[in-house]
C-alpha positions in Angstrom: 24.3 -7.7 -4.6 25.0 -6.7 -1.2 22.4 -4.3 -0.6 20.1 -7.3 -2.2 20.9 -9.6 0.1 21.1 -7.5 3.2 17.1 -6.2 2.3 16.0 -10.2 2.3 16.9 -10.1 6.0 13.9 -8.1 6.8 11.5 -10.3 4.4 10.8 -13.2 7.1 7.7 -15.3 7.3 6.1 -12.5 10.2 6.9 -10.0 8.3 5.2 -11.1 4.9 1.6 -12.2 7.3 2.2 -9.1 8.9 1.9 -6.9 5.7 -0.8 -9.3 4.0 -3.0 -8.3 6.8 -2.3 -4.7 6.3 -3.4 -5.0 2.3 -6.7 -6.5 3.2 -7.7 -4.3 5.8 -6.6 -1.3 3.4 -8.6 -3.1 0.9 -11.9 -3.6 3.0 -10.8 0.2 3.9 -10.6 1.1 0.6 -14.1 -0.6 -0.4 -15.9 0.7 2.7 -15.0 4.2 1.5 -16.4 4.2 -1.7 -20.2 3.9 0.3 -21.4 1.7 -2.4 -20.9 4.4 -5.2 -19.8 4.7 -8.5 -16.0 5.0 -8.8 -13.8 5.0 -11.5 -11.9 1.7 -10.7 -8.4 2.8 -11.9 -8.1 5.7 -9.5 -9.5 3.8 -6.9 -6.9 1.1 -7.3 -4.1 3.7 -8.7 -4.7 4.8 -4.7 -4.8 1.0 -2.9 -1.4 0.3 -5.0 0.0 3.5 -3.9 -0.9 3.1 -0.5 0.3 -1.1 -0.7 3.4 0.1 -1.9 4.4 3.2 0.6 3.3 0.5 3.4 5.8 -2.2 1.9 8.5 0.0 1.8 8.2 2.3 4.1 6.2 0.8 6.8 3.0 1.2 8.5 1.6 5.1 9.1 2.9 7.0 6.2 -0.3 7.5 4.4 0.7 11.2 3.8 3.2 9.6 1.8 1.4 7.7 0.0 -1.4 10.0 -0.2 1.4 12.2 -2.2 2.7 9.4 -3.9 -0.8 9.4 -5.7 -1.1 13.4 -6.4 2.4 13.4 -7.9 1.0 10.4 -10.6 -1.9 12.2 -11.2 0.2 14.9 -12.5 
């Protein structure tokens, strides 16, 4: 319980807009990317959710991370 209520610190009202406006711009990002082609839609979101996730936890700029997060699934 201590550790749960010590994370709800960081979840604040800026932080929460903050990381909405991340997920749509890695959304449009995401979209933009496919260049209007055929994609399997579970991979692409598989990705997005990996990517959403990594960014939530870990903060902005770890896409490496995430980018791994996604190889190691695939396995």
């Amino acid at each position: 319980m201590h550790v749960r209520r010590t994370g709800w610190h960081g979840m604040n009202r800026q932080a929460t807009l903050a990381h909405g406006r991340r997920m749509l711009a890695s959304l449009d990002a995401t979209m933009l990317g496919t260049d209007a082609a055929e994609v399997s839609v579970v991979d692409l979101l598989n990705g997005y959710a990996g990517e959403l996730a990594i960014d939530f936890c870990l903060g902005q700029g770890n896409a490496d991370v995430a980018a791994a997060v996604v190889r190691r699934a695939a396995v």
